[in-house]
Every structure is written in structure tokens, then in C-alpha cells.
PQR file of N, CA, C, O and H, with PARSE charges and radii, in Angstrom:
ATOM      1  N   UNK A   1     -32.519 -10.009  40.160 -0.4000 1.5000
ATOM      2  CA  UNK A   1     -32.962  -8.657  40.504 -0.0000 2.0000
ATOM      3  C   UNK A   1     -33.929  -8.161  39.440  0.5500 1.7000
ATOM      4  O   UNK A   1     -33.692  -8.221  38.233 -0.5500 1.4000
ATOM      5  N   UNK A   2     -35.322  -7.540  40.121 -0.4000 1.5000
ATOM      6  CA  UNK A   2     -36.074  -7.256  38.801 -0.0000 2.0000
ATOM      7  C   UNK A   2     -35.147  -6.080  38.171  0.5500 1.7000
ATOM      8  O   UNK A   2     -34.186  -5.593  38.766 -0.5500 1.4000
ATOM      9  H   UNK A   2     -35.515  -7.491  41.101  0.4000 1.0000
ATOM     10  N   UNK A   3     -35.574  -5.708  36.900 -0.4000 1.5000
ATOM     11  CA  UNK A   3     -34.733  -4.729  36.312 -0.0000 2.0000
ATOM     12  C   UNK A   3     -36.064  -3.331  36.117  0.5500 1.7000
ATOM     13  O   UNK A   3     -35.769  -2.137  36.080 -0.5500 1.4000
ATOM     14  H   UNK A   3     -36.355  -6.104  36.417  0.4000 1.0000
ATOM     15  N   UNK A   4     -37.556  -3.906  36.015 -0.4000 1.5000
ATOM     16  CA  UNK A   4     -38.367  -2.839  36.228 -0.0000 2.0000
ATOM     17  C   UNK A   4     -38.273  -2.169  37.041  0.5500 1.7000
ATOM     18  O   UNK A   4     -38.080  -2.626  38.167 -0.5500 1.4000
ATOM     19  H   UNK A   4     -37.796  -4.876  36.045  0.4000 1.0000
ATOM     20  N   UNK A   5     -38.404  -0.276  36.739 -0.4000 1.5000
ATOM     21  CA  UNK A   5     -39.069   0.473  37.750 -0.0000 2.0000
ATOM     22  C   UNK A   5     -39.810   0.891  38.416  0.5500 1.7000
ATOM     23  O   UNK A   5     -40.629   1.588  37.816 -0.5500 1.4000
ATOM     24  H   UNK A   5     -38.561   0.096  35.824  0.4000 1.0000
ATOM     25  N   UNK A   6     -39.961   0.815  39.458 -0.4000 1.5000
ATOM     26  CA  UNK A   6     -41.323   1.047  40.214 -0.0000 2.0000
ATOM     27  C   UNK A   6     -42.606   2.274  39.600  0.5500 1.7000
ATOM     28  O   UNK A   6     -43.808   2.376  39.355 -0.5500 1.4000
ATOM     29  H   UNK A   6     -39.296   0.249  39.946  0.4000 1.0000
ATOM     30  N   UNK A   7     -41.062   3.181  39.586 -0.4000 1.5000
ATOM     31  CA  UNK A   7     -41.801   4.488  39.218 -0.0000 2.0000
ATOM     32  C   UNK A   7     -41.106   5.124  38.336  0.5500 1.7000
ATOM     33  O   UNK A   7     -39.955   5.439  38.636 -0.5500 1.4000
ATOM     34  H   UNK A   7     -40.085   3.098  39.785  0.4000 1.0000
ATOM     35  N   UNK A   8     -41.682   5.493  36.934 -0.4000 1.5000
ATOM     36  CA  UNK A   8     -40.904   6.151  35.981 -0.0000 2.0000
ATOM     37  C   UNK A   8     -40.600   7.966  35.965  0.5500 1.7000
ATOM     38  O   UNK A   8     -40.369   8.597  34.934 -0.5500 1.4000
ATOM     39  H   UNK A   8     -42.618   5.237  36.691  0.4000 1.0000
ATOM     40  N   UNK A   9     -40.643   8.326  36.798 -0.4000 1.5000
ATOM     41  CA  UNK A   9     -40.636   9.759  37.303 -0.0000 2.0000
ATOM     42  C   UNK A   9     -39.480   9.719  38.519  0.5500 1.7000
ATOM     43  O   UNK A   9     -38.722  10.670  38.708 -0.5500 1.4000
ATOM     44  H   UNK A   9     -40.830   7.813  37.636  0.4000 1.0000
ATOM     45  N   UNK A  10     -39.454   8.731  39.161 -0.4000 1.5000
ATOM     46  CA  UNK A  10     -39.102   8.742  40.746 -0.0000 2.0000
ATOM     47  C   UNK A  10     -37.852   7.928  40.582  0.5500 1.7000
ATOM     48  O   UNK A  10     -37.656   7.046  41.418 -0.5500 1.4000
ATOM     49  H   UNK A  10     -40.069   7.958  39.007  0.4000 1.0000
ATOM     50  N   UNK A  11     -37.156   8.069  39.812 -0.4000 1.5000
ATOM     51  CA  UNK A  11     -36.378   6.399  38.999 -0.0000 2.0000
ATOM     52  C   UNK A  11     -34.370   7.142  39.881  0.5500 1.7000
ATOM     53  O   UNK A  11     -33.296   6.540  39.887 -0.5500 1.4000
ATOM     54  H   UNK A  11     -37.316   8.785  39.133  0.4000 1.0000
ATOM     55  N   UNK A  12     -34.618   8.198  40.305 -0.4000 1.5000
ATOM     56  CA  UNK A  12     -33.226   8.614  41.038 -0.0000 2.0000
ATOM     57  C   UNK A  12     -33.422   8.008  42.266  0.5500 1.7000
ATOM     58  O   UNK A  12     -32.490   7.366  42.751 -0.5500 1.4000
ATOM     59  H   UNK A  12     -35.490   8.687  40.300  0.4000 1.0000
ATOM     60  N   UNK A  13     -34.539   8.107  42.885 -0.4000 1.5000
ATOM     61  CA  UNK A  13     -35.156   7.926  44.162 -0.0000 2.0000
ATOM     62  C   UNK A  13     -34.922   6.152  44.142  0.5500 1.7000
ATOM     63  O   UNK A  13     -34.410   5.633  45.134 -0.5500 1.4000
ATOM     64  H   UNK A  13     -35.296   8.629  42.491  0.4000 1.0000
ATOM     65  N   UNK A  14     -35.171   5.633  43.424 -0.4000 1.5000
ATOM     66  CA  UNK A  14     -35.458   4.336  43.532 -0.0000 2.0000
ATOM     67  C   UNK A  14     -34.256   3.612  42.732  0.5500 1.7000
ATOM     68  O   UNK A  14     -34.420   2.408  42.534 -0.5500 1.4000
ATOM     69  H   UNK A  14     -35.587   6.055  42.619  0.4000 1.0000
ATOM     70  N   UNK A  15     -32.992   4.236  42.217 -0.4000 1.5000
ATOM     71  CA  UNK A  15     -31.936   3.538  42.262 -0.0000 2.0000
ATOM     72  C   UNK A  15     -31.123   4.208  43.867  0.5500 1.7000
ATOM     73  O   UNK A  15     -30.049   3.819  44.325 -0.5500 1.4000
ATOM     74  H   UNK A  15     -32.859   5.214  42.378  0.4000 1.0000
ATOM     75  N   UNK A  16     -31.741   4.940  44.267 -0.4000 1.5000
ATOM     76  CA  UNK A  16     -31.127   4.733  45.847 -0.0000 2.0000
ATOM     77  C   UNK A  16     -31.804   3.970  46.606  0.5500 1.7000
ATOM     78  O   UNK A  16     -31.204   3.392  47.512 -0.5500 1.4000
ATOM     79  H   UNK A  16     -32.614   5.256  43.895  0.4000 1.0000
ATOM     80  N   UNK A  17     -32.865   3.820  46.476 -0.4000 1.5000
ATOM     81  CA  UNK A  17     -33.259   2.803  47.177 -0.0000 2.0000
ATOM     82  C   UNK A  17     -32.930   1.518  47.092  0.5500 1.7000
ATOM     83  O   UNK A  17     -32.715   0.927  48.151 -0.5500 1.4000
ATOM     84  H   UNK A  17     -33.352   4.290  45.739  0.4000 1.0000
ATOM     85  N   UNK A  18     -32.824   0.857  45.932 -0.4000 1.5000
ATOM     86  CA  UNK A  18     -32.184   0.060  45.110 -0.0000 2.0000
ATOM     87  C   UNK A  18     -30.851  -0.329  45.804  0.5500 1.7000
ATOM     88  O   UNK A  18     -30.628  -1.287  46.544 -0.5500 1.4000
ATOM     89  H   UNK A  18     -32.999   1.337  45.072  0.4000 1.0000
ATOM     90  N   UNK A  19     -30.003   0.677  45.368 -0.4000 1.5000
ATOM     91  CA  UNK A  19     -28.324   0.483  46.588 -0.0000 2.0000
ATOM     92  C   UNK A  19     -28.130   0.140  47.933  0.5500 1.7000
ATOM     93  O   UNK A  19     -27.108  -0.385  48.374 -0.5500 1.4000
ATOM     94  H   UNK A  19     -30.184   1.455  44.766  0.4000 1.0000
ATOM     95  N   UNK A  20     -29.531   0.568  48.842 -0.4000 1.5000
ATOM     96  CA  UNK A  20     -29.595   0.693  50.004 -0.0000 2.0000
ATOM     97  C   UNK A  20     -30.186  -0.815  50.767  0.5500 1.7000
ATOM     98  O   UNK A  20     -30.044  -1.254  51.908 -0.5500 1.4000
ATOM     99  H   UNK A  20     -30.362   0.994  48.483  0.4000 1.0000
ATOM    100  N   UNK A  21     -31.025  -1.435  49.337 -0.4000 1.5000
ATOM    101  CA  UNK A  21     -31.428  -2.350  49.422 -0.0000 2.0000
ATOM    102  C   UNK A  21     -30.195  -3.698  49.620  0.5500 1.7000
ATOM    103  O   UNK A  21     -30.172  -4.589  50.468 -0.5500 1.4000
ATOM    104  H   UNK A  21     -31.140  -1.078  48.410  0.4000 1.0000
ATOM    105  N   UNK A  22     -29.241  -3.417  48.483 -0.4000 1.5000
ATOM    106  CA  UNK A  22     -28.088  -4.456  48.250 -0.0000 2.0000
ATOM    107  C   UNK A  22     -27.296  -4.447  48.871  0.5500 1.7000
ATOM    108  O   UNK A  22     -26.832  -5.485  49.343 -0.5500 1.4000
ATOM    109  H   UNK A  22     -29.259  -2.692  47.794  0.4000 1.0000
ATOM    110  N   UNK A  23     -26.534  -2.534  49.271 -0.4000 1.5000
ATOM    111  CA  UNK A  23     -25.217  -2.447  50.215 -0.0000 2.0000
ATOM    112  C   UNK A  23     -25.921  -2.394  51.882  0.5500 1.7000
ATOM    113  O   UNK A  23     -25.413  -3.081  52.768 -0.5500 1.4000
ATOM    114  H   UNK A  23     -26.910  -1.691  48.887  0.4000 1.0000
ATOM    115  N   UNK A  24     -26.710  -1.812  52.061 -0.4000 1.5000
ATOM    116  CA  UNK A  24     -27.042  -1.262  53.198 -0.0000 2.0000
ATOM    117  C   UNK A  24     -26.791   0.260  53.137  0.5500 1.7000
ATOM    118  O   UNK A  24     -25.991   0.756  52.344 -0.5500 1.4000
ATOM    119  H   UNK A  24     -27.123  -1.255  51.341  0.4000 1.0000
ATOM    120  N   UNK A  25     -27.477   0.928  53.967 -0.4000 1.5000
ATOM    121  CA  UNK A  25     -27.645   2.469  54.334 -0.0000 2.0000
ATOM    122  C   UNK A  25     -26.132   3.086  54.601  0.5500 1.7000
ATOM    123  O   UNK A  25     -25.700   4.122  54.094 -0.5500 1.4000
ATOM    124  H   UNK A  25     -28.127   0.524  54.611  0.4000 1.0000
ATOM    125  N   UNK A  26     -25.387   2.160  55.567 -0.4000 1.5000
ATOM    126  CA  UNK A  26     -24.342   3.332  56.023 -0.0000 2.0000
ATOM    127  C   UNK A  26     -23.257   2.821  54.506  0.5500 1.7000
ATOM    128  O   UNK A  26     -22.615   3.834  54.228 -0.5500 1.4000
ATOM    129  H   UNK A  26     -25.738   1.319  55.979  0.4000 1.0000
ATOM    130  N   UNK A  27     -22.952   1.912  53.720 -0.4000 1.5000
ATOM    131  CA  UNK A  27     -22.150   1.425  52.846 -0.0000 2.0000
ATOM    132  C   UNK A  27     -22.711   2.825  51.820  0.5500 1.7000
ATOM    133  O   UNK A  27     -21.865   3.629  51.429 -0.5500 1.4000
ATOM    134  H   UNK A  27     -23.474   1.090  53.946  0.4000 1.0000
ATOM    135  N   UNK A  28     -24.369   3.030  51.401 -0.4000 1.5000
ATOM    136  CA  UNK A  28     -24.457   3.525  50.727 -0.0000 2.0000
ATOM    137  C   UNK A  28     -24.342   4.971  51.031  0.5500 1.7000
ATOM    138  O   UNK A  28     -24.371   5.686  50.029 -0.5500 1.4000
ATOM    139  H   UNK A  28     -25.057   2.377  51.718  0.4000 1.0000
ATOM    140  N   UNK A  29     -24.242   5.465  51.962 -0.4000 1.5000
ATOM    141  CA  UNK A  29     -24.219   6.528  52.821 -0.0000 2.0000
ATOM    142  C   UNK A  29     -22.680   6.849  52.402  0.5500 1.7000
ATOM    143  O   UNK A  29     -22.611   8.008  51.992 -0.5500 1.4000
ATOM    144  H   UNK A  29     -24.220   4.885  52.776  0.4000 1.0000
ATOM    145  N   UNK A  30     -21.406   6.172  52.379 -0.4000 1.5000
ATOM    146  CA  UNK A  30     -20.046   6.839  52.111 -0.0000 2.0000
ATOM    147  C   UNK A  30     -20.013   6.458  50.469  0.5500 1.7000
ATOM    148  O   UNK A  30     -18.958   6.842  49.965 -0.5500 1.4000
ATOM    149  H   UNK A  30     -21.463   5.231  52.712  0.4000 1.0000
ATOM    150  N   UNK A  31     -20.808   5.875  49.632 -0.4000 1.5000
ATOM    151  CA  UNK A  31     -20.232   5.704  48.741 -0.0000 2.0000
ATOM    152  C   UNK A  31     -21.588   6.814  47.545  0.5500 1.7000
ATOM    153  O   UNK A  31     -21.753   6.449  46.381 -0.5500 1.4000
ATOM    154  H   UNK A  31     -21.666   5.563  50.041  0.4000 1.0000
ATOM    155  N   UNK A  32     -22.094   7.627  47.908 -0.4000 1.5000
ATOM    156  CA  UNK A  32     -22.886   8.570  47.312 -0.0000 2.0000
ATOM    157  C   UNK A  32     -22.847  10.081  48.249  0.5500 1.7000
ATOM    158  O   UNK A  32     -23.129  10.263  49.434 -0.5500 1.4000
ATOM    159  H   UNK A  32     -21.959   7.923  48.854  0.4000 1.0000
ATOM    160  N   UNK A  33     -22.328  11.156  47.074 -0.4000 1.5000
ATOM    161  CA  UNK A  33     -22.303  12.211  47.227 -0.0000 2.0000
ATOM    162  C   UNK A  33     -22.934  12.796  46.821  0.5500 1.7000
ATOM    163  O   UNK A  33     -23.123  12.501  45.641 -0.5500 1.4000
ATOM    164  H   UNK A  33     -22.100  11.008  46.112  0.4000 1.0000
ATOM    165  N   UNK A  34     -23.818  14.111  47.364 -0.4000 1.5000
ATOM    166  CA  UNK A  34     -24.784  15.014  46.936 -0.0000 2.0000
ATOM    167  C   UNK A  34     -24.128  16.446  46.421  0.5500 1.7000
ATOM    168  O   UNK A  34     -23.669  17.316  47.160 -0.5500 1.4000
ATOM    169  H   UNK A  34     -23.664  14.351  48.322  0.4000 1.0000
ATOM    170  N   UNK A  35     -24.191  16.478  45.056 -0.4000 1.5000
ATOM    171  CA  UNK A  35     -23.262  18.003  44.894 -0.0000 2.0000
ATOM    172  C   UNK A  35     -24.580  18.794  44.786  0.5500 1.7000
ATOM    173  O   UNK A  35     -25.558  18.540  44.083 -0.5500 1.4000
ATOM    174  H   UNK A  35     -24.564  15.770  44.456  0.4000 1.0000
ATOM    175  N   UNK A  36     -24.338  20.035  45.832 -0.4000 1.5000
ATOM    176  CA  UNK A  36     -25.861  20.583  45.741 -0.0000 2.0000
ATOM    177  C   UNK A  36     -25.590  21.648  44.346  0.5500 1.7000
ATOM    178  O   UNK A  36     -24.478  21.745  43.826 -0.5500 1.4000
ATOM    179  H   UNK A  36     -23.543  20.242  46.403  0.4000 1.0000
ATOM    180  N   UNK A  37     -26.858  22.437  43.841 -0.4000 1.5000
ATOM    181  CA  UNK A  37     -26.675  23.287  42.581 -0.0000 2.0000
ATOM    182  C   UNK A  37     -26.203  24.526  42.840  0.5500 1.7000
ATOM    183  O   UNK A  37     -26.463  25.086  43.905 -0.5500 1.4000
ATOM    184  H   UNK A  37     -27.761  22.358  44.263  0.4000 1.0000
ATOM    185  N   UNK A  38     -25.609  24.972  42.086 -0.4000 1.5000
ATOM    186  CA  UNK A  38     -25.206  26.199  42.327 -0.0000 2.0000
ATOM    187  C   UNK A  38     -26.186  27.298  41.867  0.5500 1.7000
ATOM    188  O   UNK A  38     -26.413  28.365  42.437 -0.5500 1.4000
ATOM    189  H   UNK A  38     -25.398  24.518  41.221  0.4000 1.0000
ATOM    190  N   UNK A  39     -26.804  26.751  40.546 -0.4000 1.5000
ATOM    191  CA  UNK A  39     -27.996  27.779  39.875 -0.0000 2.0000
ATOM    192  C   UNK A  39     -28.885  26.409  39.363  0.5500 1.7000
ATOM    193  O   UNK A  39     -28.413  25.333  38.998 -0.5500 1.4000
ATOM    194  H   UNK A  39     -26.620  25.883  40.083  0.4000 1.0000
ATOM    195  N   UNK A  40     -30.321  26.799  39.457 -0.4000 1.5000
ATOM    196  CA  UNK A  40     -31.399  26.379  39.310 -0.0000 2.0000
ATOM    197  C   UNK A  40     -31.849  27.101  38.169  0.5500 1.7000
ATOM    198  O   UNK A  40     -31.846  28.331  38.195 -0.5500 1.4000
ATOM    199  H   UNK A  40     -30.704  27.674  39.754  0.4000 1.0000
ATOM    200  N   UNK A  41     -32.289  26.382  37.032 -0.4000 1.5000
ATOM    201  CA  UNK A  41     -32.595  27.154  36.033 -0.0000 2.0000
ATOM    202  C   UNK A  41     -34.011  26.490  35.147  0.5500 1.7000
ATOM    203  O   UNK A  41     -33.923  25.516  34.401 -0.5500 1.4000
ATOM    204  H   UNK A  41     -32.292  25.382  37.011  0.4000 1.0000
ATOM    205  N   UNK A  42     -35.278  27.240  35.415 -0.4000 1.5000
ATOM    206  CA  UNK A  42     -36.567  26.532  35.241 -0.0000 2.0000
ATOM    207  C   UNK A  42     -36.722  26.445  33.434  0.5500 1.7000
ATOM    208  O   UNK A  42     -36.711  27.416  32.677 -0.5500 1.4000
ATOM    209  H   UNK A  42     -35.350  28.032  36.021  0.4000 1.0000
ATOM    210  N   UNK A  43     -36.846  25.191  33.099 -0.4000 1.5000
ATOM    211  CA  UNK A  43     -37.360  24.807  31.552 -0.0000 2.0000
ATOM    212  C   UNK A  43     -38.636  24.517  31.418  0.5500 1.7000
ATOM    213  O   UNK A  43     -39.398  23.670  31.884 -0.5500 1.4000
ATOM    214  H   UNK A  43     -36.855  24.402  33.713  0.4000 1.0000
ATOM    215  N   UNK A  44     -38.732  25.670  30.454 -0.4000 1.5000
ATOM    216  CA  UNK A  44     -39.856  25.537  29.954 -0.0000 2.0000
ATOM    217  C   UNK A  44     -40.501  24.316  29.396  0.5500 1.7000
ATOM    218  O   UNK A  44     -39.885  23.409  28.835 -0.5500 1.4000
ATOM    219  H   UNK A  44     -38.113  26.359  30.075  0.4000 1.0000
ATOM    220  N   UNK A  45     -41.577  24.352  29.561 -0.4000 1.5000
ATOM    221  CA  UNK A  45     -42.382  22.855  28.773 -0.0000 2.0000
ATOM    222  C   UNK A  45     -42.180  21.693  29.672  0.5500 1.7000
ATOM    223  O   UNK A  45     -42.260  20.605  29.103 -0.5500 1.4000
ATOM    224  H   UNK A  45     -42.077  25.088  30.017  0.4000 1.0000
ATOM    225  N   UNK A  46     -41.903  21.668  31.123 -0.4000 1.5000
ATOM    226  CA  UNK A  46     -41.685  20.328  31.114 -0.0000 2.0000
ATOM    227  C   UNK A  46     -42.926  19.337  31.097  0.5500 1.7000
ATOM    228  O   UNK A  46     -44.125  19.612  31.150 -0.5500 1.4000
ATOM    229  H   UNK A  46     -41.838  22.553  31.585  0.4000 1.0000
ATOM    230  N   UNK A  47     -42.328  18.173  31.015 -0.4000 1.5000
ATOM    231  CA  UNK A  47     -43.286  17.278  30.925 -0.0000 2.0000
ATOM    232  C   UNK A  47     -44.015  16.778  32.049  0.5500 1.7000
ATOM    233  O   UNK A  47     -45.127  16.296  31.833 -0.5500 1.4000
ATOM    234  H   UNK A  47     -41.354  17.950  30.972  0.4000 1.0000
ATOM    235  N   UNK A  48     -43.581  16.815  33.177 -0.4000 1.5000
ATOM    236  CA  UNK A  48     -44.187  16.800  34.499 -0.0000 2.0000
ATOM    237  C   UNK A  48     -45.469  17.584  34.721  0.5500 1.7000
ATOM    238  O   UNK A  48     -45.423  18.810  34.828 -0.5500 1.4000
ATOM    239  H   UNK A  48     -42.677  17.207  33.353  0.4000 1.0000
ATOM    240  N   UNK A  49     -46.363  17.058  34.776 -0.4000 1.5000
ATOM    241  CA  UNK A  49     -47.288  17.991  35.342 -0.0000 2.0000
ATOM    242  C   UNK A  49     -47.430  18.371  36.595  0.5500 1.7000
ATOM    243  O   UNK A  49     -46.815  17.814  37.504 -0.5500 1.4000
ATOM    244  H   UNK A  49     -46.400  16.063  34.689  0.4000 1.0000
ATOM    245  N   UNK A  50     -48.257  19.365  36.788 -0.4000 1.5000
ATOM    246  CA  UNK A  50     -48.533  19.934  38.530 -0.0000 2.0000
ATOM    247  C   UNK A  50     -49.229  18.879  39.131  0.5500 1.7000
ATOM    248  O   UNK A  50     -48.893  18.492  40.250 -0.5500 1.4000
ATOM    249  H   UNK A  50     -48.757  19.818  36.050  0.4000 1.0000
ATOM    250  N   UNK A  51     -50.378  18.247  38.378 -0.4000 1.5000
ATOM    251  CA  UNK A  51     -51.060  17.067  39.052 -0.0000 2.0000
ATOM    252  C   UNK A  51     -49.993  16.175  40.030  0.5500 1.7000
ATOM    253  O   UNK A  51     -50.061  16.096  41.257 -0.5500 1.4000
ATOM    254  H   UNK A  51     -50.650  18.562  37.469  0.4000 1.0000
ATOM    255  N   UNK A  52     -49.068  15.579  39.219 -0.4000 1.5000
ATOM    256  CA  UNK A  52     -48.017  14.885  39.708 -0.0000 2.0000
ATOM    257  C   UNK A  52     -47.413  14.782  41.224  0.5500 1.7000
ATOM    258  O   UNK A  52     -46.563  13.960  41.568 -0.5500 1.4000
ATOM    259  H   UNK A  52     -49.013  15.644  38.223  0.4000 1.0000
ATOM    260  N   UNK A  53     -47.931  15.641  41.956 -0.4000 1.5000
ATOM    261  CA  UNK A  53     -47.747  16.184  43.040 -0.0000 2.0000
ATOM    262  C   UNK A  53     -48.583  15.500  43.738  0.5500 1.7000
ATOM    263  O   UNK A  53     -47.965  15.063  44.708 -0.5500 1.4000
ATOM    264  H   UNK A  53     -48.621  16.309  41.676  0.4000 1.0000
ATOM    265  N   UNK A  54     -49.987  15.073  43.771 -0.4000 1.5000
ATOM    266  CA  UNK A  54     -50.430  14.503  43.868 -0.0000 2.0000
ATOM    267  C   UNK A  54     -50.517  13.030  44.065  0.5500 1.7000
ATOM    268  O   UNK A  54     -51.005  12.384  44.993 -0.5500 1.4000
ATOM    269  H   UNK A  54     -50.490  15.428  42.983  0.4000 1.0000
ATOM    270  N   UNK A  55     -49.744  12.537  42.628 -0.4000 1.5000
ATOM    271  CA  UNK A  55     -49.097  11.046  43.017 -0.0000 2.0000
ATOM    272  C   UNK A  55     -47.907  10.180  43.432  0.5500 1.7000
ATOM    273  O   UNK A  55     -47.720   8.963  43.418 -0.5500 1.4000
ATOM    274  H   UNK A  55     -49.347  13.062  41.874  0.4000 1.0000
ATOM    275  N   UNK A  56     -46.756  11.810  44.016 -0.4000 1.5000
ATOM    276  CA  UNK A  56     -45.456  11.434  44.272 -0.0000 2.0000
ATOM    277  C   UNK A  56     -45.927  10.190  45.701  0.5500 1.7000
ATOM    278  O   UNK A  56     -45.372   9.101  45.853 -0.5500 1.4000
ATOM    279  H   UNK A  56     -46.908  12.799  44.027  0.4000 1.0000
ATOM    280  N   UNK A  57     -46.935  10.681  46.494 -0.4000 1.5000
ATOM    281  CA  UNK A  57     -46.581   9.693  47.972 -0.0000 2.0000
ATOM    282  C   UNK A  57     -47.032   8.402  47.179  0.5500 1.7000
ATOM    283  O   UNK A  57     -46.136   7.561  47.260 -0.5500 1.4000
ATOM    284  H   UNK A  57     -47.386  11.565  46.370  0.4000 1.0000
ATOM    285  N   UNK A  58     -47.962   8.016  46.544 -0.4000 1.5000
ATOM    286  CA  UNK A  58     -47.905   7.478  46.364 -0.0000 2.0000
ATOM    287  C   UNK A  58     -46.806   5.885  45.643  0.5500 1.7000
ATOM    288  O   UNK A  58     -46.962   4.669  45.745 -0.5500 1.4000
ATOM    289  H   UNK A  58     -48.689   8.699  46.479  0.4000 1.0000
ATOM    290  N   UNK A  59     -45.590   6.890  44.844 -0.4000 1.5000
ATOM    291  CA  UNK A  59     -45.005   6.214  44.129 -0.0000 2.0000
ATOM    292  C   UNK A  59     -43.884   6.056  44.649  0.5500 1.7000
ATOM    293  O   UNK A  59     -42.991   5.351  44.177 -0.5500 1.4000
ATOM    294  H   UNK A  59     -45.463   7.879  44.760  0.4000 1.0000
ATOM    295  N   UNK A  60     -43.814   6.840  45.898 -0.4000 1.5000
ATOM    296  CA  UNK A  60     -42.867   6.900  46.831 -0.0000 2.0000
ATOM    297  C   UNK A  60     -42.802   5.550  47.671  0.5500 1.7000
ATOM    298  O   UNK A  60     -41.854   4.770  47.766 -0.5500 1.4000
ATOM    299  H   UNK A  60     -44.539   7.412  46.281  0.4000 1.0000
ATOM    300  N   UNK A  61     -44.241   5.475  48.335 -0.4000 1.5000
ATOM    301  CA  UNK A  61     -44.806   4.056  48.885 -0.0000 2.0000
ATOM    302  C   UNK A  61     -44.290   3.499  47.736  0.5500 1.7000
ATOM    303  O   UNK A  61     -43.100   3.720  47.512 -0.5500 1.4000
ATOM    304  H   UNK A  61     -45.011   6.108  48.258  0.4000 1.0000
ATOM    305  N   UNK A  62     -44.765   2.988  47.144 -0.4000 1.5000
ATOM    306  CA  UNK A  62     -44.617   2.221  46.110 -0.0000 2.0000
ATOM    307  C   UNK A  62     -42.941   1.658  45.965  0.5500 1.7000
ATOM    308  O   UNK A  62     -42.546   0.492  45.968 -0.5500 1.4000
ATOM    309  H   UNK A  62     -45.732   2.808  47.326  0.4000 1.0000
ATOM    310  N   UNK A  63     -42.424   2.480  45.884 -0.4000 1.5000
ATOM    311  CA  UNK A  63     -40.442   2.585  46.166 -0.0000 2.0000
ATOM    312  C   UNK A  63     -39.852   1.810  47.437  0.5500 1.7000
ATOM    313  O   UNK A  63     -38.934   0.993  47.505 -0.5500 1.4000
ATOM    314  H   UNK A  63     -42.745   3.427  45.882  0.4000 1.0000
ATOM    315  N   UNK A  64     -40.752   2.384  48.492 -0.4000 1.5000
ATOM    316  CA  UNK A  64     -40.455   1.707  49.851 -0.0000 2.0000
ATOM    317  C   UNK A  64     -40.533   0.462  50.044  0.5500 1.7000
ATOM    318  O   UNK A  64     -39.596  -0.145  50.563 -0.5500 1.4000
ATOM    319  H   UNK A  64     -41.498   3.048  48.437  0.4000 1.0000
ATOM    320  N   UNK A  65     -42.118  -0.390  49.507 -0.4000 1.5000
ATOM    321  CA  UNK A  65     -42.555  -1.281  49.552 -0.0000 2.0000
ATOM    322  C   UNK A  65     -41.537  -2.271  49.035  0.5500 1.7000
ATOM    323  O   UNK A  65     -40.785  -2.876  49.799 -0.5500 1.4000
ATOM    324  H   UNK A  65     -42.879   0.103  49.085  0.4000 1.0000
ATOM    325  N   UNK A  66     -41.527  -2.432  47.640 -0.4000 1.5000
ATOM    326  CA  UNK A  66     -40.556  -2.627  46.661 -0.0000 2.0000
ATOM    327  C   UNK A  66     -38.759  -3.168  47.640  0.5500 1.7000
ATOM    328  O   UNK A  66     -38.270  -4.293  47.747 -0.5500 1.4000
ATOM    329  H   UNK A  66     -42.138  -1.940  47.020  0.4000 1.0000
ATOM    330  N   UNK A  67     -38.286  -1.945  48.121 -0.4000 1.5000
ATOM    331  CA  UNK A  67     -37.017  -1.956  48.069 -0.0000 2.0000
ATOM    332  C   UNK A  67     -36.539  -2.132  49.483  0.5500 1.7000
ATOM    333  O   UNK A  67     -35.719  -2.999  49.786 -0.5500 1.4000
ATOM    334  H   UNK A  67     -38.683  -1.032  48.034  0.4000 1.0000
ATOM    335  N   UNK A  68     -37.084  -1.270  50.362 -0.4000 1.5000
ATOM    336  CA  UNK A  68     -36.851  -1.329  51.731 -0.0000 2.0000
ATOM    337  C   UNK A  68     -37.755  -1.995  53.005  0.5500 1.7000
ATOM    338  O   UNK A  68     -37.430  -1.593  54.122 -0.5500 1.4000
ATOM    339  H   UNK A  68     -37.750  -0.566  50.115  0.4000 1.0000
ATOM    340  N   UNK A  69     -38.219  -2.409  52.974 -0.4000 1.5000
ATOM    341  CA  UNK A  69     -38.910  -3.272  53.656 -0.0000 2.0000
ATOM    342  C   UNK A  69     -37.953  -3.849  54.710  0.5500 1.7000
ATOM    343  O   UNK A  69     -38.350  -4.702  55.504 -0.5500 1.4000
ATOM    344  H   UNK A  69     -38.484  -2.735  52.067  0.4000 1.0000
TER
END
């Protein structure tokens, strides 16, 4: 299994993809829970830029290609 990430921003996204790749969708589907937030709280400085927005489809493809095919 490679151990590189596709995408170093997108790296939650792509250890689910990752799982979905090995167990399958519905295996990974009962064995991951989403606790949604209760409070959202914006930090300053992040390192993300706004550009970034820009290259999520891309790295997204990039994830798909990679893992789910």
C-alpha cells in the first residue's frame, strides 16, 4: 500500500477514501461515525489560503483517481 498522500490538505478525505478502497463503502459506512460540531470557532491565521478553493476539485480528482476507481 503506498503510504504517500495524494493531497496534503485533503488527507481526512483521502483516509476515507483509503478505507473505502480496502473495506468497501457499506463495511466503511457502519464502521465510521460523523459527530457533527456543536460550536464552530474561526482561528485566526490559518494557513489555508482562500486561493485553495480553487484547487480543492482538483485534489479531490486526484483522491478519486488514486483510491476509488
Amino acid at each position: 500500500m503506498p503510504s504517500r498522500l495524494s493531497s496534503t490538505w485533503l488527507f481526512d478525505v483521502e483516509l476515507l477514501a483509503r478505507a473505502v478502497h480496502f473495506y468497501g463503502h457499506e463495511a466503511v459506512k457502519k464502521m465510521v461515525y460523523e459527530l457533527p460540531l456543536e460550536c464552530w470557532e474561526d482561528v485566526s491565521g490559518s494557513s489555508v489560503s482562500f486561493l485553495f478553493i480553487f484547487k480543492t476539485p482538483g485534489e479531490l480528482w486526484k483522491i478519486h483517481r488514486r483510491w476509488l476507481r
